[in-house]
N, C-alpha and C positions, 0 to 999 in steps of 0.2 A: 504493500500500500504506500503510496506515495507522502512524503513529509514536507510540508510547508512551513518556515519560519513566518512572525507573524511579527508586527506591534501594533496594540492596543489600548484602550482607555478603560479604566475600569469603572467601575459606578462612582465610586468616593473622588476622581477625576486625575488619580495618579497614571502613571504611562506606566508597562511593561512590555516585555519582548519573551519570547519562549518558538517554540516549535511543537508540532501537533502531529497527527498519521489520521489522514482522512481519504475517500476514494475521490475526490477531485477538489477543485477550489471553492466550490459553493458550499458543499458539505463542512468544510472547515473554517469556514464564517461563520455558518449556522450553528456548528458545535461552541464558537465564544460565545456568540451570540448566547444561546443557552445558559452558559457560565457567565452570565455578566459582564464579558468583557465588549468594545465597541471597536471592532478592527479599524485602524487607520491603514492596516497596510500586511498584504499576505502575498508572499511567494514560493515557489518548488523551491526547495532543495537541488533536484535534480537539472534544473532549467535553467539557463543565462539567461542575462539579462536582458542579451538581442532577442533570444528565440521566446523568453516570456512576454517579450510586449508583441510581437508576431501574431504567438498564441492570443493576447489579446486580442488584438485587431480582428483575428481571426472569428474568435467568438464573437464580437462584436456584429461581424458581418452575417452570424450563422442565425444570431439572434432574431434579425429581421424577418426571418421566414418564419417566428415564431412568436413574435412581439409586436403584431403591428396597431394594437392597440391598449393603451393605459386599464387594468380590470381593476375591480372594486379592491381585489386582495391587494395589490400592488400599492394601491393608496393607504390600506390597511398597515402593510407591512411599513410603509414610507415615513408611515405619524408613527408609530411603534419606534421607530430607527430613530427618527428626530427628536421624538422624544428622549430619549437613552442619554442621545448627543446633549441635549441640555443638559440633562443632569449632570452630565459628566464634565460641562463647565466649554464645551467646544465654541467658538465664536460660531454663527450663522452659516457663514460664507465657507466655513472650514468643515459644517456640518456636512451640507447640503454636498462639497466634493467629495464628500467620503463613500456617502451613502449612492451618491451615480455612478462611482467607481464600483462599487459591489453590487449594480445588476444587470440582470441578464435578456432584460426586454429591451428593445431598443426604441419604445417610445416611450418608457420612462426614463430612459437616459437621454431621452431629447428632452422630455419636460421637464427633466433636473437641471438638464443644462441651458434650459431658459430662464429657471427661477435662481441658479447660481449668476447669472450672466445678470441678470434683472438686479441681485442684492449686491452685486459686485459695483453697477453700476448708481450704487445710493438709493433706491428704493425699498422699501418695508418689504415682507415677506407677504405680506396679507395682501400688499397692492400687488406685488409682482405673479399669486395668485386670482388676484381680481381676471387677468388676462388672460387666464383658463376656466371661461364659467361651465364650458362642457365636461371639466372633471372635479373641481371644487364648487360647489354648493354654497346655497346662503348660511348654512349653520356655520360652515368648515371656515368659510371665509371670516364672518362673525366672530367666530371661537377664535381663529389668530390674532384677532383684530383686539377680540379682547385684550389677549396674554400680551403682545406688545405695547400696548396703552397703560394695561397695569403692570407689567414688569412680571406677567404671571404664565410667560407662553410654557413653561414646565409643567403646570398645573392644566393649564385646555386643552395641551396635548394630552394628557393623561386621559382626559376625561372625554376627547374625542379620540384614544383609541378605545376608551370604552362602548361608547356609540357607536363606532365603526365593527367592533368584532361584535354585540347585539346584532346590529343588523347582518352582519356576515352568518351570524351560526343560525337566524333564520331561514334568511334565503337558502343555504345549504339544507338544512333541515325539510325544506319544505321540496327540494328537489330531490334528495337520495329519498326519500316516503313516496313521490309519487313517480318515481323513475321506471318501476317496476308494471304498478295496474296502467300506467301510460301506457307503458311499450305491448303491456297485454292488450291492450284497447284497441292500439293501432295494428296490432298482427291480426284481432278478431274481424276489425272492419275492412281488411285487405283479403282476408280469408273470407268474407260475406260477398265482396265484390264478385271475386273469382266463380262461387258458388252459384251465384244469382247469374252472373253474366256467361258462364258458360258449364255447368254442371246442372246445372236445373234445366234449362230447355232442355236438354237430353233425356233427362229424364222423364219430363212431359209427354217427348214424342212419342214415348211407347205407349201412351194412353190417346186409347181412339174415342175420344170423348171433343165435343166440341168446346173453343172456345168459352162460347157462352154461357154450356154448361161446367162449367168447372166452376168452384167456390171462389167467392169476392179476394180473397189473400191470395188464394194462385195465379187470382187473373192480375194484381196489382204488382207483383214478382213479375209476372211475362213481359208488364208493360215496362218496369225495370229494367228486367235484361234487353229489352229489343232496344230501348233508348242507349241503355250504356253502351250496348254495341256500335250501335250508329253514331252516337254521338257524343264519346268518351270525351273526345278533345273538348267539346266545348263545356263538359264537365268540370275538365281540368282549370279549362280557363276561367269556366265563372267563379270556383271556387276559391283559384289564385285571386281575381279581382273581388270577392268576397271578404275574403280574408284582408288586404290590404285597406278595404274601404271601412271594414267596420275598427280596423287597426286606427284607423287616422279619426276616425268618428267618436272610438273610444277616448280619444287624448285629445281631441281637439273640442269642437260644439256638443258631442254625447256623453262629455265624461262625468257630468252632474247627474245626471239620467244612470251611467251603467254605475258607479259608485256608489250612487243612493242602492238599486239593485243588488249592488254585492253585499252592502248592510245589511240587505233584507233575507240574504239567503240563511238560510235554519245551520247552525254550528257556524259555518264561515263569517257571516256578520257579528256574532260574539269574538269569534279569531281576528279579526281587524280590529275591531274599536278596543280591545286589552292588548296588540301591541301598539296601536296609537296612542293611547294612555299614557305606557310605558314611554315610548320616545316623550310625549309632551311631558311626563314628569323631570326627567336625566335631562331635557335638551333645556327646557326653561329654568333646572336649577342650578345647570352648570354655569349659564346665561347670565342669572343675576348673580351667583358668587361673583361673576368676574364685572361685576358692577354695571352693565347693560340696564337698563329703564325696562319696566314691561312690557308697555305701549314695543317699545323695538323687539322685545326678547320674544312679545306674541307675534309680530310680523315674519320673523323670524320661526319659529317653531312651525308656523301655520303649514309651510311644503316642506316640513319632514315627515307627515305626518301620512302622508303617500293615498290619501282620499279628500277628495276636492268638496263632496259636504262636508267634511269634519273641518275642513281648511276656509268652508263659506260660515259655518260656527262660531270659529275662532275670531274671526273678521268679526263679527256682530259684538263678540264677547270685547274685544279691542275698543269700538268703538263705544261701548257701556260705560269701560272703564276711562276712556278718553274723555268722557263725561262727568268724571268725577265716581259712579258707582267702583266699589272693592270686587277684585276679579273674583269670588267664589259667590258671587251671587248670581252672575252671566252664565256660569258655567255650569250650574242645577239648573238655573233655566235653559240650557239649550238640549236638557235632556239626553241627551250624547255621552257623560262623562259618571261615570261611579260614583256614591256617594262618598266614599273614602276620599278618593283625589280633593273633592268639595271640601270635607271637615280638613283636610290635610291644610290645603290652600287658604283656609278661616282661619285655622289656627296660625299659620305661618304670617297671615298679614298681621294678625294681633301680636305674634311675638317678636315679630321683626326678624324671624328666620324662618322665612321661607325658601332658601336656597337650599339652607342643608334638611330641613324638613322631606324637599321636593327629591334630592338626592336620596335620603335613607328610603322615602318612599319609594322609588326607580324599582329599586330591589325586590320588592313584595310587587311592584304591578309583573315585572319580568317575569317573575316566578310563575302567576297565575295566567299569563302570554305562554309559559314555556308549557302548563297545563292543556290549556284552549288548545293549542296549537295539536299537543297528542291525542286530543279526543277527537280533535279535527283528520287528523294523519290515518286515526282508527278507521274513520266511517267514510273519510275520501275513495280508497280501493273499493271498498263494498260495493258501492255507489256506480266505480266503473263498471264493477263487473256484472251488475245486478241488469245495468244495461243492455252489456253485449249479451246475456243470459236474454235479457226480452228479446234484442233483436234473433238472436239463432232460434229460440222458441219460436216466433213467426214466422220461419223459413223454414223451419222442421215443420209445424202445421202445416204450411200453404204446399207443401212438397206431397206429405201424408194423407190431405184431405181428400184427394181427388180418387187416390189408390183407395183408402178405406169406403169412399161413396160407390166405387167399381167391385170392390167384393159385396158389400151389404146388397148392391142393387143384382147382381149376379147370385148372390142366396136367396133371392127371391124378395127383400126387403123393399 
């Protein structure tokens, strides 16, 4: 296994040097990483100097077929790393080259090397961010915006890698639970196609029974198959432009309309509004610790919240308190939020901490989000399969009907 000398920072901000045995370079970042340390700087043993930077360049170039765009983790991993680097006392600019030296996507080594190039040339972090709104967000930007202003950017980072891995181990979650009744879903209705479009007529034909007479489910299957045959292509195509249109419908003029809907659906509308909770507890408390006004911290929390009613709510509740009304009185009335959040948010304006109130509470919504979410995961697959269950029962009927009406009528029935 190959060995790499190293130097690094360590949490308390002292420098050390040593050497590791790891099976390549990444692997041996990630082992300090692990230990605390914050490499500034890893080489082979075995490699010169010319043929290591080679090697770089090389991976570099390899990464592109692999990196061509910045993912959720990448950003995750980035405020993770940054974070580290504050603690450990690293200047900005010193941070920021360290951590594009050690990756391997090469559009996050572009956008490191625009937000290095951006603080290099006298701009905050938070502005030089501003310039990426397609992968920093209003919270993200906010939350640095904080920590610079108050000298607390070790503290938002911290608290926006919390946010960040929340939402990571969702999303994750919610895709390895449905990875599986999916892929069942889509092999059952490619195997119904197949069926309907070309193993059912066949089997029709040997029955010398007329159209007419054959039962309403068999004759709606023929009509089925003779259109898919004919007319497969334009199947394809309305469904591709189907798909796109209610995509753009959904996110654009319909998303009040399918949002309110996803509210309403039985388990999954409780699974949305207990992680909405959750983010609006941790996002608004992290918000005012770092000294942000409500009025901003609500504008603000209102699109993490990833449902455009809960976000037309929020707005009303903003405007209440812009009025002078105390934010836990908006927010029982928009009937949307828990009664806990409410007594949480009463209490916290009367004691004048509401920050850390909203933070201890994060904890206890997450937990009852991480509940929702497995009772949700439980009854999700059922659901698929109970489906493709109805449709092959109608296909099994519509196929069955005709033969059992051919024998009864043939036993004299």
């Amino acid at each position: 296994m190959p060995e790499f000398s190293y130097k690094a920072v360590e949490k308390g901000g002292g420098y050390v040097t040593g050497s590791i045995e790891a099976s390549d370079r990444n692997k041996a970042v990630s082992q300090l990483a692990q230990s605390g340390r914050f490499v500034t700087e890893v080489t082979e043993k075995a490699v010169s100097a010319e043929a290591d930077k080679w090697t770089t360049l090389t991976e570099l170039k390899l990464s592109g077929f692999a990196g061509f765009r910045v993912r959720r983790k990448d950003i995750l991993s980035f405020t993770s790393q940054l974070s580290t680097a504050i603690r450990a006392g690293l200047p900005l600019f010193e941070a920021l080259s360290i951590i594009r030296r050690q990756q391997s996507n090469s559009a996050m080594i572009k956008l490191l090397g625009e937000l290095s190039e951006s603080v290099r040339s006298g701009s905050s972090l938070s502005e030089a961010m501003a310039n990426r709104p397609d992968i920093f967000n209003n919270l993200y930007l906010s939350m640095i915006r904080v920590g610079e202003t108050g000298g607390i950017l070790e503290q938002t980072t911290v608290e926006l890698t919390r946010i960040l891995e929340r939402d990571e181990k969702i999303k994750t979650n919610m895709k390895n639970a449905s990875a599986y009744p999916v892929f069942v879903l889509c092999v059952g209705l490619v195997s119904v196609v197949i069926v309907v479009t070309w193993i059912l007529p066949r089997i029709l034909s040997t029955i010398s029974v007329g159209v007419v007479a054959l039962p309403l489910p068999t004759r709606i299957l023929l009509v089925m198959s003779g259109f898919f045959k004919s007319f497969w292509w334009l199947v394809v195509i309305l469904a591709a432009a189907g798909g796109v249109y209610f995509s753009r419908w959904a996110r654009g003029t319909g998303r009040v309309i399918w949002d309110g809907f996803k509210l309403k659906v039985p388990v999954l509308g409780s699974v949305l509004r207990t992680i909405a909770v959750g983010r609006f507890a941790r996002a608004l408390g992290a918000l005012s610790k770092g000294g942000v006004t409500i009025l901003e911290s609500l504008s603000v929390v209102r699109e993490t919240l990833g449902n455009e009613v809960l976000g037309r709510q929020i707005d009303k509740v903003a405007e209440e308190v812009k009025a002078g009304a105390p934010l836990a009185g908006p927010l029982e009335e928009s009937g949307y939020f828990p009664p806990l959040l409410v007594q949480i948010v009463s209490v916290g304006e009367q004691t004048g901490k509401l920050d850390e109130l909203l933070l201890d509470a994060a904890d206890t919504f997450d937990a009852e989000a991480d509940s929702a979410i497995a009772k949700f995961l439980a009854v999700f697959p059922a659901v698929l399969i109970l489906f493709l269950a109805l449709v092959i029962g109608f296909i099994i009927a519509a196929t069955l009907l005709p033969i059992v009406m051919m024998e009864l009528g043939g036993a004299g029935f």
